[in-house]
C-alpha positions in Angstrom: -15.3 4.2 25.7 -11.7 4.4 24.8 -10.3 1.2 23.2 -7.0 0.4 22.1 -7.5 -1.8 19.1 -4.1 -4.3 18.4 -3.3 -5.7 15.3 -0.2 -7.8 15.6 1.6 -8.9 12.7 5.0 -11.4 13.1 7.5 -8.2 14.0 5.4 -5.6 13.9 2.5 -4.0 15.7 -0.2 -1.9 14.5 -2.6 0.2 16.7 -4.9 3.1 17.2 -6.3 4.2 20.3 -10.3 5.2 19.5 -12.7 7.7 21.3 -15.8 5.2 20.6 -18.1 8.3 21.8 -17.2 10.9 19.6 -15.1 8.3 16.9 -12.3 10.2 17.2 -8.8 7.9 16.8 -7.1 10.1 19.8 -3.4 8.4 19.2 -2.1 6.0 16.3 1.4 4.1 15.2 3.0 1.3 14.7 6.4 -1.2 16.1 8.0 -2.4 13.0 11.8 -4.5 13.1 10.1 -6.6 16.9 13.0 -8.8 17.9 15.9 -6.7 16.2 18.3 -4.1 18.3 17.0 -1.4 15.6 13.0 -1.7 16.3 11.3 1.6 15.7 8.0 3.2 17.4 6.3 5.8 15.5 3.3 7.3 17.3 1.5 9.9 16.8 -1.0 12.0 18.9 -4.3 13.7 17.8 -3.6 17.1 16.7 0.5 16.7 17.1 3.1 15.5 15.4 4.5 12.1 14.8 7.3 10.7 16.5 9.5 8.7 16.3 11.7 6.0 19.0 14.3 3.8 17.5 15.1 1.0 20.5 15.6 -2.7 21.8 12.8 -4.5 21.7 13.1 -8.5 21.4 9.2 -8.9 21.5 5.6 -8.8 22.0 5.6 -7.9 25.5 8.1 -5.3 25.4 6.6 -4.1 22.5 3.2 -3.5 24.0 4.8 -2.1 27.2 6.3 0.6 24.6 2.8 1.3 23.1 1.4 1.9 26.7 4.3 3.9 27.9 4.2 6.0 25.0 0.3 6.6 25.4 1.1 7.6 29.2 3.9 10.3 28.1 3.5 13.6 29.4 4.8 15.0 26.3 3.4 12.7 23.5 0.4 10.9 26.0 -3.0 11.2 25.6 -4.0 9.4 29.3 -2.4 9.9 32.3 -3.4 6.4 33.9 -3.3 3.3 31.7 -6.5 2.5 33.4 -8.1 4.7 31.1 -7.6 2.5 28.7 -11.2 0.7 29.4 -10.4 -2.4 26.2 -8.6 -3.8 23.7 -10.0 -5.4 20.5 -7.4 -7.4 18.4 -7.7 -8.1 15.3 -7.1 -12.1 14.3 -6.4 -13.3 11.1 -8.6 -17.0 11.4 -11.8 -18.6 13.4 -11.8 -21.1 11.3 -15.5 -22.5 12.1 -15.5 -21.8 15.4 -16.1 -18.2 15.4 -18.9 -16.1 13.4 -18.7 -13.2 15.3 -16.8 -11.1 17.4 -15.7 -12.5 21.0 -14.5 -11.8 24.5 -11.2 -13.2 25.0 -11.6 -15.7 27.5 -9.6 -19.3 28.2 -11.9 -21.4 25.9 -11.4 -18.4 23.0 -7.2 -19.0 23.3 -7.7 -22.7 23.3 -9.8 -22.4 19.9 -7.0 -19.8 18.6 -4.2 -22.2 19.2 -6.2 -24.7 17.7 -6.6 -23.0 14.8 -3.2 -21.5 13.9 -2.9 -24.8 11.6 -5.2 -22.8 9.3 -3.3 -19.4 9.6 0.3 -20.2 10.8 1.8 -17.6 9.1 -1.1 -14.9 11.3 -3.0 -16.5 14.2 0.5 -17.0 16.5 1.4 -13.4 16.3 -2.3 -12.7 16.6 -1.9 -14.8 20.0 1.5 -13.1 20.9 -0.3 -9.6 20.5 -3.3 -10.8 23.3 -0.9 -12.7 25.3 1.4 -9.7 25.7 -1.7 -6.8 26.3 -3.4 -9.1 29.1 0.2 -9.0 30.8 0.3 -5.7 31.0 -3.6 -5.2 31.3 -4.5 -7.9 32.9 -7.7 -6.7 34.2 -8.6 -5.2 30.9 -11.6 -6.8 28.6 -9.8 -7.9 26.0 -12.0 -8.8 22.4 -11.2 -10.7 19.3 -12.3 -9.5 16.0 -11.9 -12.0 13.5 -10.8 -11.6 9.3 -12.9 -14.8 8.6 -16.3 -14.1 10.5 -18.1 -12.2 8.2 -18.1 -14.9 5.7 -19.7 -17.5 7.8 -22.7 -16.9 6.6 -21.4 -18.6 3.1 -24.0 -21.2 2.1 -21.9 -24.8 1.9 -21.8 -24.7 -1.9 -19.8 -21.9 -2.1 -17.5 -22.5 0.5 -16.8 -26.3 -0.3 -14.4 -27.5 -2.8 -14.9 -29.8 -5.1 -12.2 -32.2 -3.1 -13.5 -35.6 -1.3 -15.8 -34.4 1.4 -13.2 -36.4 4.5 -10.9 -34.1 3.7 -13.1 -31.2 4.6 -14.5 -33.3 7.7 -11.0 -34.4 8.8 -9.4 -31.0 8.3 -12.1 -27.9 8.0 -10.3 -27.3 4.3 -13.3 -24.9 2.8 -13.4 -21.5 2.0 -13.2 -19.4 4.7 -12.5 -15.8 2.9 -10.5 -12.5 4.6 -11.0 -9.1 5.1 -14.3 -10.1 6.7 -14.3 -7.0 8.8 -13.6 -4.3 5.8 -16.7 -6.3 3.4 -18.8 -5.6 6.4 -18.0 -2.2 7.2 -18.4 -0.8 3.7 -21.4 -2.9 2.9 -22.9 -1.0 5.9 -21.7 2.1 4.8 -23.5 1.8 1.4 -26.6 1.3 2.4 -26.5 4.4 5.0 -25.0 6.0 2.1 -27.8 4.9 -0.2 -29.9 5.0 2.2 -31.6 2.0 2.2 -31.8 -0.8 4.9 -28.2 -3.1 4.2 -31.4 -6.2 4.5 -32.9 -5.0 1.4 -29.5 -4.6 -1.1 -27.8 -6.7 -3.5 -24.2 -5.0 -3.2 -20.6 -6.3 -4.3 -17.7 -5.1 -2.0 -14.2 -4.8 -3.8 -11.6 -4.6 -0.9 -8.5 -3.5 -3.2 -5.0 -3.4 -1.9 -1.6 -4.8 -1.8 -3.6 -7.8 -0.5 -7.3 -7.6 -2.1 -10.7 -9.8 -2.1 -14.2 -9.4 -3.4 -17.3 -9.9 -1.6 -21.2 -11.0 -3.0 -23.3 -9.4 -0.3 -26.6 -10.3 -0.3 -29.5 -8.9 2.8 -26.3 -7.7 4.4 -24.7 -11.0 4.5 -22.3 -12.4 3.2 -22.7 -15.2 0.0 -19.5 -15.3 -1.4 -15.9 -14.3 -1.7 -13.0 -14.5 -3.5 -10.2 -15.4 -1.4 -10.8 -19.2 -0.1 -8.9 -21.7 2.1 -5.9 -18.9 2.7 -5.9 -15.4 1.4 -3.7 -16.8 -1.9 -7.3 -17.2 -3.9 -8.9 -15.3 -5.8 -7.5 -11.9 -7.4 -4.1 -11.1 -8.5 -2.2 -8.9 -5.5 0.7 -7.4 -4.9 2.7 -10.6 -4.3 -0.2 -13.2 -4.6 -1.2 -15.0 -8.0 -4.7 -15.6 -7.2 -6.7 -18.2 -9.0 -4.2 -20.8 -10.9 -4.7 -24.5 -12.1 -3.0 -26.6 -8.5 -1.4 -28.7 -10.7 1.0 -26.0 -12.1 1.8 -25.5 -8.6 3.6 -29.4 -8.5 4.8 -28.6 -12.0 6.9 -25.8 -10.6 7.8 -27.6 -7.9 9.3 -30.4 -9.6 10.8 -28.5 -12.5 12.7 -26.0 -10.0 13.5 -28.2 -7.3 11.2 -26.7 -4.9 10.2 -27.6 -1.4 6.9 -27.0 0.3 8.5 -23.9 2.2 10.1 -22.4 -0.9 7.1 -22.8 -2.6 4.9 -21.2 -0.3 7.2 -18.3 -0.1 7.5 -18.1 -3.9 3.0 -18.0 -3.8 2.7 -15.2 -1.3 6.0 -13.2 -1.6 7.1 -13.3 -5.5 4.3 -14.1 -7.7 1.3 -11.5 -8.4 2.0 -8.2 -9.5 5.5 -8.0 -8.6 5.8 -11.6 -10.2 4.3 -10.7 -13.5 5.6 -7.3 -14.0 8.9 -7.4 -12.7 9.1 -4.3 -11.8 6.8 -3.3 -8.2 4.3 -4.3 -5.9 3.3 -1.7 -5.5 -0.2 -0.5 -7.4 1.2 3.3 -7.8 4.4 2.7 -9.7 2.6 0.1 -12.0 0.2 3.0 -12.7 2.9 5.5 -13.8 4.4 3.0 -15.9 1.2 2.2 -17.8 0.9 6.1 -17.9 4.5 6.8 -19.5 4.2 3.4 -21.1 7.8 2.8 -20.3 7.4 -1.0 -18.8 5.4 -3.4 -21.1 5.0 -5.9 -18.4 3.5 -3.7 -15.9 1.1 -2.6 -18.5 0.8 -6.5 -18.6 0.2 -6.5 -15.3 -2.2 -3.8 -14.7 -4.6 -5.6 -17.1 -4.8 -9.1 -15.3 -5.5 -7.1 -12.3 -8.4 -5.5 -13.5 -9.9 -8.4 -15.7 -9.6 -10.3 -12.5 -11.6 -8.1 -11.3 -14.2 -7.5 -13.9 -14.8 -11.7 -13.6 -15.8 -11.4 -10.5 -18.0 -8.6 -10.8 -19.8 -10.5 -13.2 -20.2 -14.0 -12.0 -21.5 -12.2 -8.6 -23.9 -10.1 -10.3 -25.7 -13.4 -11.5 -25.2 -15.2 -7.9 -27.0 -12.5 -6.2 -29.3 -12.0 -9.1 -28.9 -8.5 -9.6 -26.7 -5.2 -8.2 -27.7 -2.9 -6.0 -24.2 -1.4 -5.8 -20.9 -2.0 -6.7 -18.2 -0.3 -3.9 -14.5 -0.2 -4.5 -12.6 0.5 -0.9 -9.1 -0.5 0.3 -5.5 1.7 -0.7 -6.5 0.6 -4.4 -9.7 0.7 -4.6 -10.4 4.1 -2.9 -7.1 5.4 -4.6 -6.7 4.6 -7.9 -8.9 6.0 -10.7 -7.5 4.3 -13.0 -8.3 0.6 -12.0 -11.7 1.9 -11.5 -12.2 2.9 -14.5 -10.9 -0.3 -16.1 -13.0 -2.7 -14.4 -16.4 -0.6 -15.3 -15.1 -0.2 -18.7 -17.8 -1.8 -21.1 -19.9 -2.4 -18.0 -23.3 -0.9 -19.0 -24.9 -3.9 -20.4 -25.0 -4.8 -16.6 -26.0 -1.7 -15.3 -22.9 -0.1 -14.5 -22.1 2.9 -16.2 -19.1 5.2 -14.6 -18.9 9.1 -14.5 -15.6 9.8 -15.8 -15.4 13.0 -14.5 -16.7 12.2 -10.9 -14.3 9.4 -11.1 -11.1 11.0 -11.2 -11.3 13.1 -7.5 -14.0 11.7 -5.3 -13.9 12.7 -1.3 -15.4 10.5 1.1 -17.7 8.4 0.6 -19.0 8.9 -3.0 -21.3 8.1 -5.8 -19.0 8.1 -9.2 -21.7 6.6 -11.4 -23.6 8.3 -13.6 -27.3 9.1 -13.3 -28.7 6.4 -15.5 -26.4 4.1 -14.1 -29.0 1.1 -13.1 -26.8 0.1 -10.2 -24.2 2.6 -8.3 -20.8 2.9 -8.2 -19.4 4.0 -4.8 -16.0 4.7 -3.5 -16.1 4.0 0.5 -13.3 4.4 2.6 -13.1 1.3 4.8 -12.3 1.6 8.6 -10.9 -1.8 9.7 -9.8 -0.5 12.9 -13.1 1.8 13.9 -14.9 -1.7 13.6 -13.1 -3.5 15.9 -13.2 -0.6 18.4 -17.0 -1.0 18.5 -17.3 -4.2 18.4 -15.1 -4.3 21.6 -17.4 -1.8 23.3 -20.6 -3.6 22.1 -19.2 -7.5 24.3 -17.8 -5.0 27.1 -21.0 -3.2 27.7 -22.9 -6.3 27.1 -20.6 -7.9 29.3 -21.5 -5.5 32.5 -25.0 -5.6 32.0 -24.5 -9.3 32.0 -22.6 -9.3 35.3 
């Protein structure tokens, strides 16, 4: 089955079109700069090179209409008929409660969506743009949802309440709901073929590490904790995200610099975090070659809150799921940077995690960088967001037809 899987941000558009079959991504690229005279299409084709399309395009639609068109060119094309394209799996930000797995796109899916975009305003109504605009140009094309949030529905309630009266969570769904559902799942899944082993019988934490990043206590496959919570702002430090804090320092702020709710949200998610603390980058690379040259004391700074973060976490899920099977570092970060690997396992071995130094520095693939006494493994997994939603999508589809 060939499935173009969407993943729509506010003025941008991500997508790859998959060969479920022989999981092969047959085209890729993104929209960036949607709603501005200088919007740019890269694309490129499996086996050729990228291009590039600098145009007008003031939205969604016409967006998705240059993804299509673009797919159908005889030049840079890899279908002659957008028939051929037989789904498309979006990826959405929130389902709240009302989704633990991966859906069909129907009339009672959009309502819940809409319904939901209080939880996620900043993702769920380009999320909603993105399907809007594919079933108008495919409108008799299955269309699926695969959602950020679902994975981590299997959360018992006392780690996803907070400790907050319990009308509020009745009145308003405010729990944890965790992100990056689909990556945890993925790479968890990955281990255990990697190991092995059936993914029912392992005790594994999943460390999703990028400019955005979350940890995950898996447990029988499923999912028992995480770190980010109500919104993706919880848990680690990120590149623009502060992660854990005390709430009231967020009023203290508030007050002290004048700040209204939107200011404030904006200074959360887009100033504080990596960039915040060190002044200098988001950006996990050029924080690394400043600890390396030693030339910026607050990335240095910076570099160690993100990986005693980290190491925290590693530690209060090894005693929630009793034990560790595995410990797998994925995500730009995480499957990149030796470095932040080798920080959080630093002084690990008392918990059964004891790094190969040398395997460390250049693994390929999916790979084992622990040592050989190591009680518990340390993997490095390249996660594959998009390949996930792509089968998923073929999974309700053919389920679908045998249905109908």
């Amino acid at each position: 089955m060939r499935i173009l899987v969407l993943n729509c941000g506010s003025s941008s558009i991500k997508y790859q079109f998959i060969n479920t079959e022989e999981k092969i991504v047959l085209a890729k690229g993104q929209v960036e700069r949607i709603g501005m005279s200088s919007a740019v299409l890269t694309h490129t084709p499996h086996g050729k090179e990228k291009i590039r399309i600098v145009g007008e395009i003031l939205d969604h639609t016409i967006a998705i209409e240059y993804v299509i068109a673009v797919l159908l060119s005889p030049n840079h094309g890899v279908i002659k008929d957008k028939n051929e394209i037989d789904a498309v799996g979006h990826r959405v930000v929130h389902g709240g409660e009302t989704f633990s797995g991966s859906v069909l796109i129907t009339d009672h899916v959009m309502k819940a969506l809409n319904d939901n975009i209080e939880l996620a305003p900043l993702h769920n109504p380009p999320n909603i743009k993105g399907i809007e605009a594919a079933k108008s140009h495919l409108p008799n094309t299955p269309q699926c949802g695969v959602f950020d949030t679902a994975f981590h529905q299997s959360m018992p309630n006392y780690a996803y309440l907070y400790g907050i009266p319990y009308e509020l969570y009745k009145r308003y769904k405010i729990r944890r709901y965790g992100f990056h559902g689909t990556s945890h799942r993925f790479v968890s899944e990955r281990a255990a073929a990697f190991l092995g082993k059936p993914v029912e019988d392992l005790k594994l934490i999943t460390a999703h590490l990028g400019n955005g990043a979350s940890i995950s206590a898996i447990k029988g496959g499923k999912s028992i904790d995480t770190s980010m919570g109500f919104t993706p702002l919880e848990g680690l430090l990120m590149g623009t995200r502060g992660g854990d804090m005390d709430p009231s320092l967020i009023l203290y702020v508030m007050g002290k610099e004048g700040l209204n709710l939107s200011e404030a949200n904006t200074l959360l998610n887009k100033h504080s975090g990596i960039v915040g603390l060190s002044g200098l980058s988001s950006d996990m690379r050029e924080i690394e070659d400043a600890v390396i040259d030693g030339s910026h004391k607050m990335a240095a700074t910076a570099f160690d809150v993100f990986n005693y973060r980290i190491k925290k976490y590693v530690g209060a899920y090894i005693a929630a799921l009793g034990g560790l099977d595995a410990l797998v570092f994925t995500g730009g970060i995480g499957e990149n940077s030796s470095l932040v690997r080798k920080a959080v396992c630093s002084n690990m071995e008392y918990l059964g995690l004891e790094l190969d130094l040398e395997k460390n520095e250049k693994p390929v693939g999916d790979a084992d960088v622990a040592t050989e006494n190591s009680r518990a493994r340390i993997l490095r997994i390249p996660t594959d967001e998009e390949l996930v939603i792509a089968l998923d999508t073929e999974k309700i589809v053919n389920e679908q037809m045998i249905q109908n």
